[in-house]
C-alpha positions in Angstrom: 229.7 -7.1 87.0 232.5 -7.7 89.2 234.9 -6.8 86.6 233.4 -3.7 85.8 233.3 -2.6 89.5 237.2 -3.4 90.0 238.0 -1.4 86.8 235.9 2.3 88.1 237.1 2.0 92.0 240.2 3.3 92.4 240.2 5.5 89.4 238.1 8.4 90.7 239.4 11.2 93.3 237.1 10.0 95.8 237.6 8.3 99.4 237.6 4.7 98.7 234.5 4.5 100.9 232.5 6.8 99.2 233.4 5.2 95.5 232.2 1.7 97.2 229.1 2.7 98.9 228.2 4.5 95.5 228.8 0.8 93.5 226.9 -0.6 96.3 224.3 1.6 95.7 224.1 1.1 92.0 224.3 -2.3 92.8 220.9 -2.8 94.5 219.4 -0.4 92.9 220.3 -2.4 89.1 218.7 -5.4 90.8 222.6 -7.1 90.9 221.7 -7.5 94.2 218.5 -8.6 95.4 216.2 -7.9 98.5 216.9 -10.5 101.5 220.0 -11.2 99.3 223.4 -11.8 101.7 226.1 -9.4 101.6 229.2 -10.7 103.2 232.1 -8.0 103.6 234.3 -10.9 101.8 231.8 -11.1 98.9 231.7 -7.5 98.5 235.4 -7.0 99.0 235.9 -9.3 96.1 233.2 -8.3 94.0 234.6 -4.3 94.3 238.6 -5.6 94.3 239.2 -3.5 97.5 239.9 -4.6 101.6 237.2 -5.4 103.9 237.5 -1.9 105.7 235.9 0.3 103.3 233.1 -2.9 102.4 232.6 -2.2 106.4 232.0 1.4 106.2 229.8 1.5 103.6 227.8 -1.1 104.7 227.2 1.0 107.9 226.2 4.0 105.6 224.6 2.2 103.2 222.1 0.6 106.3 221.5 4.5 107.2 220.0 5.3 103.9 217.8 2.3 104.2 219.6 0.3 101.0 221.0 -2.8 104.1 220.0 -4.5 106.7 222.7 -5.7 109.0 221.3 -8.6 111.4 222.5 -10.5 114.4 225.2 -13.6 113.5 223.9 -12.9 109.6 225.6 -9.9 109.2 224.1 -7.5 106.2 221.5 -8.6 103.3 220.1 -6.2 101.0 216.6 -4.4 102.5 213.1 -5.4 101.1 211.2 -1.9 100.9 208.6 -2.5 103.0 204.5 -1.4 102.8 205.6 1.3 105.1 208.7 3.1 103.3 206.5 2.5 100.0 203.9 4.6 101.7 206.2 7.3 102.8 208.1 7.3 99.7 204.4 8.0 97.9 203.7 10.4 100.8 206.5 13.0 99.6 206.1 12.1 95.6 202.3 13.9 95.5 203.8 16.8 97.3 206.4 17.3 94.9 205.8 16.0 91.7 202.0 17.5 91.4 203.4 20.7 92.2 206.2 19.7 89.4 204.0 19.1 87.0 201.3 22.1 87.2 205.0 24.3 87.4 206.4 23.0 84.3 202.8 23.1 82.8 203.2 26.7 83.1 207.0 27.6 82.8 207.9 24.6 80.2 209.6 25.8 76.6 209.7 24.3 73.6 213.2 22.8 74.2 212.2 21.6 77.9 209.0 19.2 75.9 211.4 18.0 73.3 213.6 16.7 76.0 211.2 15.2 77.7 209.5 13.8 74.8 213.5 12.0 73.8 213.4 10.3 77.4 209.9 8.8 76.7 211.8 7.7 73.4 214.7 6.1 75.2 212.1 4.2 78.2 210.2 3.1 75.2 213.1 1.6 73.6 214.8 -0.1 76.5 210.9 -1.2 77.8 210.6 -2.7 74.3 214.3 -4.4 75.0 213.8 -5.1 78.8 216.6 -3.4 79.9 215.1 -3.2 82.9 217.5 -0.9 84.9 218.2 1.4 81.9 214.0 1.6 82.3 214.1 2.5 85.7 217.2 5.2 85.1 215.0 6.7 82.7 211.7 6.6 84.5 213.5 8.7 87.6 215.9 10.8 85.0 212.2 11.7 83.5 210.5 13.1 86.9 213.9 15.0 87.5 213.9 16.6 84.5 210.1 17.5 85.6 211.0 18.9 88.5 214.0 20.8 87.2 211.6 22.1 84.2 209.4 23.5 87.3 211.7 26.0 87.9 211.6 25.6 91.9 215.0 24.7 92.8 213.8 23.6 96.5 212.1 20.7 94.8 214.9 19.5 92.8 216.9 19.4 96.0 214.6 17.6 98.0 213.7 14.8 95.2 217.7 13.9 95.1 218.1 11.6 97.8 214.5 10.1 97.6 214.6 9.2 93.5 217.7 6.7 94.4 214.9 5.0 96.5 212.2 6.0 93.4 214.4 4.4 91.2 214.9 1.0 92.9 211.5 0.4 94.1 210.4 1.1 90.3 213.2 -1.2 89.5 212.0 -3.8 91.4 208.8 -3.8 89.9 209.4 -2.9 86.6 209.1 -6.2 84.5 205.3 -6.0 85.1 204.9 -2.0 85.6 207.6 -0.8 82.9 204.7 -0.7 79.8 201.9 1.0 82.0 204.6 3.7 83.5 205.6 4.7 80.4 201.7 5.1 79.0 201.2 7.4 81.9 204.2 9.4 81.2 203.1 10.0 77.7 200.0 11.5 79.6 201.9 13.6 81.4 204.2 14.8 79.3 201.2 16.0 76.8 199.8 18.0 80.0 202.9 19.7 80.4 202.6 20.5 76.6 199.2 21.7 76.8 200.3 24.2 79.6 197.5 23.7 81.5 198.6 23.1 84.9 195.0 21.7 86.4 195.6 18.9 84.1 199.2 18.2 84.3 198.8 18.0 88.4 196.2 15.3 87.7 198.2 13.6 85.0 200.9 13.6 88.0 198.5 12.0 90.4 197.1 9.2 88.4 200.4 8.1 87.1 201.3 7.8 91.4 198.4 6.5 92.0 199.0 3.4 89.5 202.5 3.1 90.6 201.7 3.3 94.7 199.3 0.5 93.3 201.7 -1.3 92.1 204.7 -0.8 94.8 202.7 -2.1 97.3 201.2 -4.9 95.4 205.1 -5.8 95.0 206.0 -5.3 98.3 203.1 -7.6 99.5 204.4 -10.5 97.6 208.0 -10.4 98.9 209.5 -9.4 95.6 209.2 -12.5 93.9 212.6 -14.2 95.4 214.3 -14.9 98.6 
């Protein structure tokens, strides 16, 4: 990983800062980094082959948005969403993703299914190969498209800050929840076909129901490690 990390920063016209705090972010959110896991500015500084100054600002950033915890004499480890953000994160997703779904149910075209039906292909494929973060790229690349389908650009805007979150929750769990997500998105995906938008709001639902279900069921048990 480290390799890979050295060879993108430092190519791309962004503030050094910014390119780290986005490999940080990819980082945890892959599962290279785990929850409780130690983050040293050294370690991170090595592992991104830039100083300690730009580690240090991201870190700060990176604690904002909820991805670090930066404790007394241990300095930073990665968060462990807790019962509480999984219950806010949930809060927000039936808002916007039932109204998604009974949208797209009425304004999706024949090109807008076929694409979604190719990204249950793909999360079928890397399920079946247990690439677990391609899974969880796909699961949250699956309810964007949804919500772009929808046609309400408001909900697209909202969702892009909260699916980084969607997607590393989901890619926490995903070795146990992959095969079941990926059932219910086949369910939803034929409501959006169908067009009717009573059906694809509830195909929305039960799909967050199962995977609130399963956050918190996650969350409880510490994550497995550390």
């Amino acid at each position: 990983m480290a390799d890979d990390l050295r060879d993108k920063l430092g190519a791309q016209h962004l503030p050094l800062r910014d390119q780290v705090l986005a490999a940080l972010r990819t980082a945890i959110i892959d599962g290279d980094y785990l929850p409780g896991e130690r983050l040293t500015e050294d370690r991170l500084a090595e592992d991104f082959g830039v100083s300690r100054n730009p580690v240090r600002e991201a870190l700060r950033v990176a604690e904002a948005e909820g991805f670090v915890v930066i404790l007394p004499r241990r300095g930073a480890v990665v968060a462990s969403p807790s019962s509480g953000t999984i219950a806010d994160m949930f809060a927000v997703r039936e808002r916007l993703e039932a109204l998604a779904a009974r949208l797209a149910a009425e304004r999706a075209t024949v090109a807008d299914v076929a694409a979604l039906r190719a990204l249950l292909d793909e999360g079928r494929d890397a399920t079946q190969r247990q690439d677990l973060a391609r899974v969880a790229e796909l699961n949250s690349a699956l309810h964007l498209r949804i919500l772009q389908i929808s046609g309400n650009p408001w909900l697209s805007s909202i969702a892009k800050s909260l699916y980084l979150h969607v997607q590393w929750v989901f890619r926490l769990g995903a070795a146990e929840r992959a095969p079941h997500s990926w059932a219910e998105h086949i369910q939803l995906v034929d409501a959006i076909e169908s067009g009717d938008g009573d059906r694809a709001e509830r195909a929305a639902l039960d799909h967050l129901d199962a995977a609130s279900a399963a956050a918190y069921e996650n969350a409880e048990g510490g994550y497995g490690a550390h």
